[in-house]
N, C-alpha and C positions, 0 to 999 in steps of 0.2 A: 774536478779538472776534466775539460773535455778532450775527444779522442784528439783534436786538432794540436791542444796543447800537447798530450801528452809526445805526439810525435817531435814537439819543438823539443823535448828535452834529446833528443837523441842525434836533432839535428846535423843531416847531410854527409853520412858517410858516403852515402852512391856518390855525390855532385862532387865532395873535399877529392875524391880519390881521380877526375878527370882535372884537377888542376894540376898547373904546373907544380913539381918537386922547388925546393926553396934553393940548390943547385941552379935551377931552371930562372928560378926568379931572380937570382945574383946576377946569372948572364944577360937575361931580359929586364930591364929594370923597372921599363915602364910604367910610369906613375898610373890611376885612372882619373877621366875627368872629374867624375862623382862618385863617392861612397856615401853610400846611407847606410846607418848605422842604429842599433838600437830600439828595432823596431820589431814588428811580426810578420814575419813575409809569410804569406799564402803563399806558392807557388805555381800552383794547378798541375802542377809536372803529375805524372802517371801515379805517382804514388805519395801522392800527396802531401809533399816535402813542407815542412814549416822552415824557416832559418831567421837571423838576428840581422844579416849584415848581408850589403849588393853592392859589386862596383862596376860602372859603365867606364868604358872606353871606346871614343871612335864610334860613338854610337849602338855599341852591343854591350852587354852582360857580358865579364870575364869573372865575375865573381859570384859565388852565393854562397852564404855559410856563419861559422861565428863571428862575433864581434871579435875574439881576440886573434881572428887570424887573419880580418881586412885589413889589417895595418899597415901591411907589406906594401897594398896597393896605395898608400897616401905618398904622394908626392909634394913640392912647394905648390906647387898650380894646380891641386887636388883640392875640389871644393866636398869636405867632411860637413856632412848634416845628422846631426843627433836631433833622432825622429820622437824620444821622449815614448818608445810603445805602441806610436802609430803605426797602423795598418798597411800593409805597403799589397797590392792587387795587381796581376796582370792590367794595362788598359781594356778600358772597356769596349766591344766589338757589338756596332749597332747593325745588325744582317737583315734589316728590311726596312728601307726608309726612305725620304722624298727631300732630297736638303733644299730642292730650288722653290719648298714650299718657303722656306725661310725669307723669300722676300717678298713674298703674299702676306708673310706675318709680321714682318718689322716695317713695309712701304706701302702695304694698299691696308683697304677697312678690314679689320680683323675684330672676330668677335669671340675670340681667346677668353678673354676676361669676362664677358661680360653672356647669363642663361636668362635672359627675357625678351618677347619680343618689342616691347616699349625700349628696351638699353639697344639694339640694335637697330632701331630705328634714329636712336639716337647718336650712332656710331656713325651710319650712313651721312645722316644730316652732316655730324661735327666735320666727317673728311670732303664731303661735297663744298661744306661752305668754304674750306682749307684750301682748295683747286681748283679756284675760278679759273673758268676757260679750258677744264679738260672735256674731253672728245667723249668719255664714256670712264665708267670707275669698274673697277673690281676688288673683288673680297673674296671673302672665306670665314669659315668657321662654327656656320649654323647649324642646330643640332632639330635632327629630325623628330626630336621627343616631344617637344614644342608643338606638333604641325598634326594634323590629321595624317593619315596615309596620301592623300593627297596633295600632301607637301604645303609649304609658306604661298599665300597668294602674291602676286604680281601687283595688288592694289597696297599693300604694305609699302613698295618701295617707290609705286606711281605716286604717295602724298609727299613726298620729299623731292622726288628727282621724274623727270617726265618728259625731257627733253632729251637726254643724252641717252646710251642704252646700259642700263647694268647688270652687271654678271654676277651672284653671290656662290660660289662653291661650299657645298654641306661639308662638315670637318671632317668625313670619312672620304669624300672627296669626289662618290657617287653620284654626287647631284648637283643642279643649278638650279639659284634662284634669279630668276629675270626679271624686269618689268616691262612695261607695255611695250615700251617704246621699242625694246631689243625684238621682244616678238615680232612686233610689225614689221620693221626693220628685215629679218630673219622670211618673212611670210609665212607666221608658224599663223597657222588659225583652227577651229573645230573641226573644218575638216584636212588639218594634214593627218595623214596617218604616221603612227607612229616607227620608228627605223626598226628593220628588224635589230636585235639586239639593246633594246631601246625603250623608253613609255614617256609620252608626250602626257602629262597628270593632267585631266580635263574637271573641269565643276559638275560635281554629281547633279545639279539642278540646271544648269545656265549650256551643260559642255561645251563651254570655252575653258581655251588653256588656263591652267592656274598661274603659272608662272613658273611651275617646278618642271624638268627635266631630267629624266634620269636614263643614265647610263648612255651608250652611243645618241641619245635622243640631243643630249648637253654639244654636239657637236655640229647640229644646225644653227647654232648662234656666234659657232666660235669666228668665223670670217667678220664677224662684227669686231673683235679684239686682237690688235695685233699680239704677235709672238712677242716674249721676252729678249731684249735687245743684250747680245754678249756683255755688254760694261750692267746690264740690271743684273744680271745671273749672277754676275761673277760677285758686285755686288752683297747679295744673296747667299752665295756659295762663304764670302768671308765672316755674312754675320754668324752665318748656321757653326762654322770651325768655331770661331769663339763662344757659343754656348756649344758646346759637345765638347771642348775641351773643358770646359770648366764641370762640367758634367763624368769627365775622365772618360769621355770618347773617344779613342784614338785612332779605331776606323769602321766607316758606314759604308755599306751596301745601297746604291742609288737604283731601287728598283725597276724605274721605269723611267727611261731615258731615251726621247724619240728622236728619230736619226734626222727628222725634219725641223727639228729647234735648233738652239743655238748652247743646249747645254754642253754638248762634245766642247764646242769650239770655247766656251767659256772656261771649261776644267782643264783645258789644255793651254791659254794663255796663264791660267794663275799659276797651272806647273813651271811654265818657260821661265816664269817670270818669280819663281821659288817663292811663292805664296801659299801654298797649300801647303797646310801646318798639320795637317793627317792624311791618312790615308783613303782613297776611294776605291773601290769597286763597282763596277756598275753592269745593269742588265739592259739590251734594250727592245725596245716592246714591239709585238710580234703584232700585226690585225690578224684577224681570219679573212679578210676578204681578199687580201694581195699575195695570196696561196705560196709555191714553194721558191717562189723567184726569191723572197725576202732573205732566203737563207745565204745566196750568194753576199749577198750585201751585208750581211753582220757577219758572214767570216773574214769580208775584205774589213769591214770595217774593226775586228776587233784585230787585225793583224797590227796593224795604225797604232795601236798604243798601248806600248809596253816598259811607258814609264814605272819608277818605282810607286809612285803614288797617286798615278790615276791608271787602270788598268777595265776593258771592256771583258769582265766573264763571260755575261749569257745572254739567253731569250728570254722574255718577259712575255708572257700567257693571263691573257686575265680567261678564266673556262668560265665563270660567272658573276653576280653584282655582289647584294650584299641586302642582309634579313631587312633592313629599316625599307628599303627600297621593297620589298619583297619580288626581288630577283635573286636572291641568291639561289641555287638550283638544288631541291633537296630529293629525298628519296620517296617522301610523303607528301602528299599535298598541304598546304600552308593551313591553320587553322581558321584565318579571318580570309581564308578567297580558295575555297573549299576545291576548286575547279583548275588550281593553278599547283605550280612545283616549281614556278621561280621560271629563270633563263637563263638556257646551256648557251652560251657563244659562240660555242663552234658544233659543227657536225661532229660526231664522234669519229667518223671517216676521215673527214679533214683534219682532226687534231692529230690520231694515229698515223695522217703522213707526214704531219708536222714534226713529229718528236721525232718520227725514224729520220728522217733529214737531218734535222740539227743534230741528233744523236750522230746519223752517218759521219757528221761532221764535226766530230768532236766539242761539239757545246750544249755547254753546261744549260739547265732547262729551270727556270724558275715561274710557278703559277700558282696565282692567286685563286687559291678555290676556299668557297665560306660552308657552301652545302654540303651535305654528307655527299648528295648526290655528286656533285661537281668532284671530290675526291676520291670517286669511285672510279668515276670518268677518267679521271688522270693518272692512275694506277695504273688503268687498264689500257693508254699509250704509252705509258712509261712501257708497262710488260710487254705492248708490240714492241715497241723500239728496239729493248736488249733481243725476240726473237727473233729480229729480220736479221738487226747487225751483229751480237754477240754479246756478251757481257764484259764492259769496259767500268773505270773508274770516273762516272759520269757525276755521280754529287749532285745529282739531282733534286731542288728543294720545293715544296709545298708551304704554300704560309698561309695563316690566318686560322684555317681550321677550326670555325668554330662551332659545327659538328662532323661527328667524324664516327663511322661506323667500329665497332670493336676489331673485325674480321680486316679491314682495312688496315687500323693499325700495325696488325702482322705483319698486313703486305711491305708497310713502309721498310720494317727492317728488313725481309725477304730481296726486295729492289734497290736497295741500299738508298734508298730516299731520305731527306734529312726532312727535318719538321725545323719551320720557322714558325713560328710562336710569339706572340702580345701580351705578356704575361700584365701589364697592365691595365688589361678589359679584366681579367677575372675575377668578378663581381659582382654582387646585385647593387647596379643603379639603378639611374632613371631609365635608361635601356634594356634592362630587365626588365625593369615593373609595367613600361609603358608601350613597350615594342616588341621583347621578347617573347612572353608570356601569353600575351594576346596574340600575336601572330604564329607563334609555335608549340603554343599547349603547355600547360604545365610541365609535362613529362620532358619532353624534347630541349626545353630551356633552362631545366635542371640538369641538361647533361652535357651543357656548354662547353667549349675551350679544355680538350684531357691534354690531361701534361706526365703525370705520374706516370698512365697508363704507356707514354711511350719510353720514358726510360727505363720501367719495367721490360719491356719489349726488348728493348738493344737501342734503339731507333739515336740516331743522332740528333740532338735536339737542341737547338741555338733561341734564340731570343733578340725581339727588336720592339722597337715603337712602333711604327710605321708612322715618324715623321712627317708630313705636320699635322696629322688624322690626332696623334698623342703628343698634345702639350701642356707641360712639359715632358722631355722624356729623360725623363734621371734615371738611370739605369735601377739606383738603388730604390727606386719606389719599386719598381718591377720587382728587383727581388723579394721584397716584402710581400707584395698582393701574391706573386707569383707562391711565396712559403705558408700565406694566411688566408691568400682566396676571398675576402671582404674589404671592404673598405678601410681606408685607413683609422677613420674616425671610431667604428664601430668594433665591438666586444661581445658581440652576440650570435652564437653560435649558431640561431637559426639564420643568419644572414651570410652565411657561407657560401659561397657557390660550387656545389658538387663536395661536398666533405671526401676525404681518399685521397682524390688527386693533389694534392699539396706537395708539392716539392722542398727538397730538402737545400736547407743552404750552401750546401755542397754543389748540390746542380744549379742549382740558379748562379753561382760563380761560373760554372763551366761553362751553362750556357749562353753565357755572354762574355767568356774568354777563348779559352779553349776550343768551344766546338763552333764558338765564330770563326777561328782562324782557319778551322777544317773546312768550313762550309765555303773559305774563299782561295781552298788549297793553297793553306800560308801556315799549317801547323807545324810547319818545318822551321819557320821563324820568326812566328809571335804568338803569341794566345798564352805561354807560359812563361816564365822564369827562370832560366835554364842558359847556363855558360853557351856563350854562340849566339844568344837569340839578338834580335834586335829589343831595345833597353826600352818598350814601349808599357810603361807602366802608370799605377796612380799613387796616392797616398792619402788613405783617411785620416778622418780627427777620431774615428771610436772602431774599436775592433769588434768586426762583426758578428765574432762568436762570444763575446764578451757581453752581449745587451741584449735584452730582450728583441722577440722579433720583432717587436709592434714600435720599435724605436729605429728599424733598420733603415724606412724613408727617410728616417731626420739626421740621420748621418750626412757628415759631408764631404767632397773630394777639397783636401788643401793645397794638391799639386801635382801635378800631369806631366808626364813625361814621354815626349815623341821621338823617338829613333836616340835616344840619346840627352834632347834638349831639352830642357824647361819649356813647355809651352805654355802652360797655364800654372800659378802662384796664386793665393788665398792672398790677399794684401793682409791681415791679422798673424800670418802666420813669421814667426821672426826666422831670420839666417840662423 
């Protein structure tokens, strides 16, 4: 019996003793809408409470505890589900994601499915031939492992399409592949120089452009594609809630949301219009080049919207690219471009007045840093910030990390900085074997994505996909890779990424309940289980302490619950 069990036997003297006296309950009689019964609640509450039995009312938890003492709360109009043992989990909190990826994936060429470049050629074609008469295509999804460093050529996508301009986005979402036509179009040629911030990929033989673009470089083509039209987004926005719900998503972090689209305007008609079946969060995205004027503009604009389930937290900071690109910004120079350390985005001068501002101004600071270097970087305006302005309850997050200095680490709990975390990369793939390792040494790429090392620390540590970079994003594959660090297929020890840092089933719940909730200053009223919360939960078909780890991806969510309501049901699963 594990320690999880063992606390089920003792079940919820803390929780029984804040409910109402049965006095109390004669008076109040109120039925709940839902009890579930007979099942194993996880609860993530502080101390790690197991119990049998939950009742919602009105939308919140009024109950938690045994099966023989829910009964008070059945009413005639009380829907009683005997869960049969199943697993009942806080909803799951996805704290770094892209949802308006979701209609790049369900509506334009998506090459999800498919790792060759002959299938993706073949994808381009099928949608090309599907839309006679469009103006120009777009897609996503191509993986840099395929491509030299100098990315997918432009002549791959000129034998199919040559006339219109196309745009292919890499599935980490760093790069564009184009063809000729968009360049020309664009007036990108050998001799444009490339943006700062930016790499125009040219033919080590020919130097004409390849067709890749990376990082700000991706934005000399974009006047070629209109923006996403409010009814596409929203769109978008509805396929992404129906897989995340079915997934026991119940609320994402939209990390990068520009105030010049039409995704505000999109998450705010599905609100008016009670469409949105979870909950949002979102960040929006900061340039370096439009200095501290920006900061007026995202405190007017996050004053704007304080609905309950679309809500503007923070700043979005990209401080660098990312290792495939080889711009992520490290502390050593790259092993394959002996001469280089990636690219810092911002001046370190400029980012230090950046955070002191939004800091001054009470918002919350979210950035994407890949390089130890770029993490270094951001500590060290994090630490101007609190020195100009003072030490506030800023919740400031870091995501991606995927190296990260040991001494840093400290800093994170020191600054109270939260780590956002993919626990879904932690792995040797094809991006190990074929990007990693050659571009960052053996050494350096052994010491990939630490996770242990920040819960050791104190460090608040949450967990995301990063949306539509990782698909799928089932939460529960993350917590697997996330506790076994390999692949799912594989059983062999030397294919571990970093042995140590393995997380414990414990944190891998938290961090994607609990300390999502904290990360979006909502632990007050969800991420756990707890009489008062909102009723945002899931239910598994296998208890996760009951099966092996290497079975934890194949588990499944049978039913989701948002504020109270059924949003998502397994059809196999009976009343």
């Amino acid at each position: 019996m594990n320690a999880a069990q063992l606390l089920a036997l003792s079940f919820y003297c803390t929780i029984c003793s804040s409910l109402p006296s049965a006095a109390q309950q004669r008076q109040n009689p109120s039925a709940a809408d839902f009890v579930l019964r007979n099942a194993y609640i996880y609860t993530v509450d502080q101390k790690r409470t197991v119990a049998e039995a939950l009742a919602i009312r009105n939308g919140r938890i009024v109950f938690v505890g045994h099966n023989d003492n829910v009964s008070r709360f059945v009413g005639t109009e009380t829907q009683v589900i005997d869960l049969g043992g199943r697993m009942i989990l806080p909803g799951f909190i996805d704290s770094h994601c892209h949802p308006s990826g979701a209609y790049k994936q369900f509506y334009e060429i998506s090459f999800n499915s498919v790792r060759t470049v002959p299938e993706y050629q073949k994808a381009i074609r099928e949608y090309y031939a599907s839309h006679a008469g469009a103006k120009y295509l777009k897609g996503r999804g191509w993986s840099n492992t395929l491509f030299p460093k100098t990315g997918p050529d432009k002549k791959l996508i000129d034998e199919i399409v040559n006339d219109i301009p196309v745009s292919l986005s890499s599935e980490d979402g760093h790069s564009k592949w184009v063809n000729s036509k968009a360049l020309e179009l664009a007036g990108i040629t050998k001799n444009t120089p490339s943006p700062e911030g930016g790499v125009i990929e040219l033919d080590p033989i020919t130097g004409e452009p390849t067709g890749t673009l990376r990082e700000s470089a991706a934005g000399l083509v974009a006047k070629l594609f209109p923006d996403y039209s409010i009814d596409e987004l929203m769109k978008g926005y509805e396929a992404y809630q129906q897989m995340a719900l079915a997934f026991g998503i119940t609320m994402a972090h939209d990390a990068d949301i520009d105030l010049e689209s039409n995704e505000i305007a999109a998450y705010k008609m599905l609100e008016k219009e009670n469409r949105l079946a979870m909950r949002f969060r979102g960040s929006l995205y900061v340039s370096p080049k439009d200095g501290l004027k920006q900061v007026a503009a995202i405190t007017a604009e996050r004053a704007k919207h304080k609905g309950p389930h679309f809500q503007i937290l923070a700043a979005k900071i990209y401080i660098d690219g990312v290792v495939e690109g080889s711009t992520a910004y490290l502390k050593e120079p790259y092993k394959h471009v002996p001469n280089s350390r990636g690219e810092l985005l911002w001046k370190p001068e400029d980012l230090n007045a950046m955070c002191a501002e939004l800091d001054k101004n009470g918002v919350q600071i979210h950035v994407h840093a890949i390089g130890d270097g770029a993490t270094g970087v951001t500590l060290d305006a994090f630490a101007h910030a609190t020195k100009q302005n003072g030490p506030r309850d800023s919740r400031n997050l870091i995501t991606h990390l995927q190296l990260v200095s040991p001494d840093d680490i400290l800093r994170f709990k020191k600054l109270g900085v939260i780590a956002v975390t993919q626990p879904y990369w932690f792995m040797k793939d094809d991006y190990y074997y074929n990007i990693q390792v050659p571009y960052l040494g053996q050494e350096r790429a052994d010491a990939e994505y630490p996770m242990e090392s920040f819960f050791k620390a104190g460090v608040k540590v949450t967990s995301s996909s990063d949306y539509s970079v990782t698909i799928p994003c089932d939460p529960l594959v993350a917590i697997q890779t996330g506790m076994t660090r390999s692949r799912p297929e594989t059983v062999d020890p030397k294919e571990v990424l970093w042995p140590g840092e393995n997380a414990t089933l414990d944190q891998m719940i938290a961090s994607f309940t609990i300390n999502g909730a904290y990360a979006n200053f909502l632990e007050k009223s969800t991420g756990s289980l707890e009489v008062g919360k909102l009723a945002d939960l899931i239910v598994l078909d296998k208890n996760l302490f009951n099966i092996p780890v290497t079975d934890i991806g194949k588990a499944r969510v049978v039913m989701t619950f948002f504020e109270g309501k059924e949003a998502f049901k397994e059809k196999s699963l009976k009343p």
